[in-house]
C-alpha positions in Angstrom: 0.0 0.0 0.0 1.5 3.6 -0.9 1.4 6.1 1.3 0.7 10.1 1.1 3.5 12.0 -0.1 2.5 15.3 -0.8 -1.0 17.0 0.7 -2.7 20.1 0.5 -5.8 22.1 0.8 -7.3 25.1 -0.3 -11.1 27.1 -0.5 -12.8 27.0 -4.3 -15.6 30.1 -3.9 -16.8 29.8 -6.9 -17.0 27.2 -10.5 -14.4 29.2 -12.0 -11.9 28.6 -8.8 -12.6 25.0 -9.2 -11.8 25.6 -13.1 -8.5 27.0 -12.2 -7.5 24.7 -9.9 -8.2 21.6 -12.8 -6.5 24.0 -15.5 -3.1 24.4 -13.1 -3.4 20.7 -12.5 -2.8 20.2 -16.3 0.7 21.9 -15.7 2.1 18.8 -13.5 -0.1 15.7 -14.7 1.5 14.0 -17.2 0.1 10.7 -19.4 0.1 7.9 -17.1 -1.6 9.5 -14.0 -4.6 8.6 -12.2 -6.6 11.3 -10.5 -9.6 10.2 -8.0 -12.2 12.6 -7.4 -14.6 12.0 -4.4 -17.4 14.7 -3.6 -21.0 14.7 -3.2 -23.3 15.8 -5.6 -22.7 19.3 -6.8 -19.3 19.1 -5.0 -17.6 20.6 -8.7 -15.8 17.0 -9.6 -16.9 18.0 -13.6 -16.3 21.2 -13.3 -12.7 20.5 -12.0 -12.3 18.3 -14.8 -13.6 20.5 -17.2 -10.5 23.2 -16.3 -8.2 20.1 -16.6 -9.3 19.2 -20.1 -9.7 22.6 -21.5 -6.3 23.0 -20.0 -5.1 20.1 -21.7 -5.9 20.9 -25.0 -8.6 17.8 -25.5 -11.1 17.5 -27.9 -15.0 17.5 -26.9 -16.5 19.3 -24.2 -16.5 17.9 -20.7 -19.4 17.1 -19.9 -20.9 14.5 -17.0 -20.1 10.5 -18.1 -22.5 9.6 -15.8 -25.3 7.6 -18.4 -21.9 6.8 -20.4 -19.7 6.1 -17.6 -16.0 6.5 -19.5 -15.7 9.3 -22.3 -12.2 9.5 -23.6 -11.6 12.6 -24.8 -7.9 12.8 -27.5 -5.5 15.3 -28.0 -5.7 18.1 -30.3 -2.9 19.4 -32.2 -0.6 22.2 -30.1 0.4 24.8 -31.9 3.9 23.4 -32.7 2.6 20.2 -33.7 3.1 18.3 -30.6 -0.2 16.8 -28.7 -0.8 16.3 -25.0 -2.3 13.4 -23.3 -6.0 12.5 -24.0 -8.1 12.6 -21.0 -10.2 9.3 -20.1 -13.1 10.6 -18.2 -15.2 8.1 -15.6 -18.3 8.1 -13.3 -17.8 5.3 -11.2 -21.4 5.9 -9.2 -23.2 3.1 -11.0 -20.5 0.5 -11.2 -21.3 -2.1 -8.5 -17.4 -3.0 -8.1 -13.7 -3.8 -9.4 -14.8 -6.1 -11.5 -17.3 -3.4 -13.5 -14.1 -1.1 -13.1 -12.1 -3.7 -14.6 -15.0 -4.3 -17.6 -13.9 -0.7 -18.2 -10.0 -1.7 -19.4 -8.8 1.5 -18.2 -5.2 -0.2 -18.0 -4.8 -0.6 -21.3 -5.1 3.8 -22.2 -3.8 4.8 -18.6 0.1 4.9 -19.9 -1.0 7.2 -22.7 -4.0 9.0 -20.8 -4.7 11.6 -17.9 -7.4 9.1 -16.3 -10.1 11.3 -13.9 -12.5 8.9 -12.2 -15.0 10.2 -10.5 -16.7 9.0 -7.9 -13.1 6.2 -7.6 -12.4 6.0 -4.1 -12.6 2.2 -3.0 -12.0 1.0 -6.7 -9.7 3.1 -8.8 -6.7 2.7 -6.1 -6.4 -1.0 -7.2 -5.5 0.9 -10.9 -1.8 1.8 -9.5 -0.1 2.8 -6.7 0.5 6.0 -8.3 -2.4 9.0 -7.7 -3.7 11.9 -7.2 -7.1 11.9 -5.1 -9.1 15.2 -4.5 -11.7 15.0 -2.1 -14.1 18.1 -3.0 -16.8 19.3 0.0 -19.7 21.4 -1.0 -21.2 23.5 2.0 -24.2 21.7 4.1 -27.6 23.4 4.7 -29.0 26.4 3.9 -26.6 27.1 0.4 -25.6 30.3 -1.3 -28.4 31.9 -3.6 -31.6 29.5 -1.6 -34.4 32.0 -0.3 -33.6 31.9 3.3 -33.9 28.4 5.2 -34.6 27.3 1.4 -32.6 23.7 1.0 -29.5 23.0 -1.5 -31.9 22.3 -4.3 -33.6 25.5 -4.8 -29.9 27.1 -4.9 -27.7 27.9 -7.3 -25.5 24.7 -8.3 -22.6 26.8 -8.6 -22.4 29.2 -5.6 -21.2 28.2 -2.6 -17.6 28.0 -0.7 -16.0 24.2 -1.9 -13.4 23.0 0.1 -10.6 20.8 -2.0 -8.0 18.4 -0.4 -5.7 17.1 -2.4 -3.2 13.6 -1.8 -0.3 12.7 -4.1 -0.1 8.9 -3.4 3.0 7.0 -4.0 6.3 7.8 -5.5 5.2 9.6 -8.7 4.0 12.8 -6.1 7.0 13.1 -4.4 8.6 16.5 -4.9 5.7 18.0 -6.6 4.4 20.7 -5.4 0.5 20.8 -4.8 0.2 23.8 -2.8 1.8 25.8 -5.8 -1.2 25.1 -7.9 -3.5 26.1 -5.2 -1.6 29.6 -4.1 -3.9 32.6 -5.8 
């Protein structure tokens, strides 16, 4: 079992925080890596992924996989000619285990991919010993932009203080600097 090398935290206020923080994310992942996202609903695990693929350069917008459950998403052309990773998008919600993970054959595109599962934690560690895992926390209770004592679902999805923790697992995080990519 690996163990935490590198760990940080940091406040998203608002979707386009959460943006950033996937966008500078695309500065140190590198094909090969496996980032877990864990959050409740509405926590911002798409809209983090979204600033990591636009960030990355990928084709297709980034959208949800939830119905689909993996999207890969290629590389487009950089402007010297050169492409990035693609980015293998999952929803893990509805898979009912490690063997449905496994139905997936994420190994065979993770040493050419960025691989972001969603909803990972408790089946995409057995992927490699090598991660990043984000846990994202959306505010409880009355939220931002709900008439007064009004609950989360009559709120604006977006509004509303998240709270990001981030883990570099194994040897592949050591030495990078997390809290970098979280300094405003």
């Amino acid at each position: 079992m690996s163990d935490v090398v590198v760990r940080t935290e940091t406040d998203l206020p608002d979707a386009e925080s959460t943006r950033a923080l996937g966008a500078a994310l695309a500065g140190v992942l590198r094909a090969g890596d496996l980032v877990i996202l864990t959050g409740d609903l509405g926590a911002g695990k798409t809209t983090l992924t979204q600033g990591l693929g636009a960030a990355l350069g990928i084709r297709g917008q980034v959208a949800s996989p939830t119905f689909i459950v993996a999207r890969e998403h290629p590389p487009l052309p950089r402007e010297d000619g050169t492409r990035g990773p693609a980015l293998v998008h999952v929803d893990a919600y509805r898979l009912g285990g490690l063997g449905e993970l496994d139905a997936l054959d994420l190994d065979s595109s993770l040493e050419e991919s960025v691989t972001v599962v969603e909803w990972g934690r408790g089946l995409a560690e057995a992927l490699t010993d090598d991660r990043l895992e984000i846990d994202l926390e959306r505010p409880r209770g009355t939220a931002a932009g709900a008439p007064d004592g009004a609950p989360d679902d009559e709120a604006d999805p977006g509004a509303g203080t998240r709270h990001a923790t981030l883990r570099g697992v194994g040897p592949r995080w050591a030495g990078v600097d997390l809290a970098a990519l979280t300094a405003r």
